[in-house]
N, C-alpha and C positions, 0 to 999 in steps of 0.2 A: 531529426528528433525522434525517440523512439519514448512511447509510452505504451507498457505493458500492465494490464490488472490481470485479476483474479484473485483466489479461494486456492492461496497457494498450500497452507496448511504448514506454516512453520512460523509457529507464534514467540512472534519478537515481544512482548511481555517477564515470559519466564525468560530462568538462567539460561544463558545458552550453553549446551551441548555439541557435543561433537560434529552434528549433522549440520544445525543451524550455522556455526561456524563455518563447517565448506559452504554454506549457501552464501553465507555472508563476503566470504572469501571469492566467491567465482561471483558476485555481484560487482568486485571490487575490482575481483582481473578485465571485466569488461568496461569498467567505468562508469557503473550502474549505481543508483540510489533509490531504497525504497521511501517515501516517503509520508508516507500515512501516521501518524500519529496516536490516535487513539482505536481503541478496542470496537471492533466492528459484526462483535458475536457475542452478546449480554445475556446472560441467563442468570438466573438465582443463584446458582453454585459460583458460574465462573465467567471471567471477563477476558477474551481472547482478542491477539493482535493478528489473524490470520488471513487476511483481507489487506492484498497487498497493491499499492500503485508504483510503478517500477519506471526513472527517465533514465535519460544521461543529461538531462537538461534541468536539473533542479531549480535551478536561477531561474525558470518561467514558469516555475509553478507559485503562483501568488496565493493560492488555499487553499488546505483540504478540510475537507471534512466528513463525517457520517449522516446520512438521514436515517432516520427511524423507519425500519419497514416491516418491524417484526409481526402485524397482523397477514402480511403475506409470504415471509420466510423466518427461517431463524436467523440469517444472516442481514445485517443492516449493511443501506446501499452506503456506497464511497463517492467520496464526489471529491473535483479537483478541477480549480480554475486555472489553465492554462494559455499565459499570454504567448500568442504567436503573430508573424508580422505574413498578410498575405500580398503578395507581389499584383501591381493588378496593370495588364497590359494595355 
């Protein structure tokens, strides 16, 4: 299973453009799914989707969501519960 975040800076929100489309596009060649749902950068002008959680294993991910942390950044944390099975010998 592969699970990648970050503050990728390609806000699924707006229209997409050209750029977001190859990103969408090579998320796609690799069998990759962002999954984050809501806006995780809120400010009074603007409400941004650029705070990404990234599987190939969508099916185990049972929730995501944002926590508010804007007294310590501008960007609010991601959060994602992911079911996985551990082998135990």
């Amino acid at each position: 299973m592969i699970a990648l975040t970050g503050d990728i800076n390609f806000d699924l929100i707006i229209h997409p453009d050209s750029l977001l489309t190859r990103y969408s596009n090579t998320l796609d060649m690799f069998a990759l799914e962002q999954i984050v749902t809501k806006p995780g950068r809120v400010t009074r002008t603007s409400r941004t989707l650029i705070d990404h959680i990234i599987t190939n294993y969508p099916m185990r991910i049972s929730a995501t969501d944002v926590v508010a942390t804007s007294i310590v950044t501008d960007h609010d944390a991601l959060l994602a519960c992911i079911n996985v099975r551990v082998n135990q010998y």
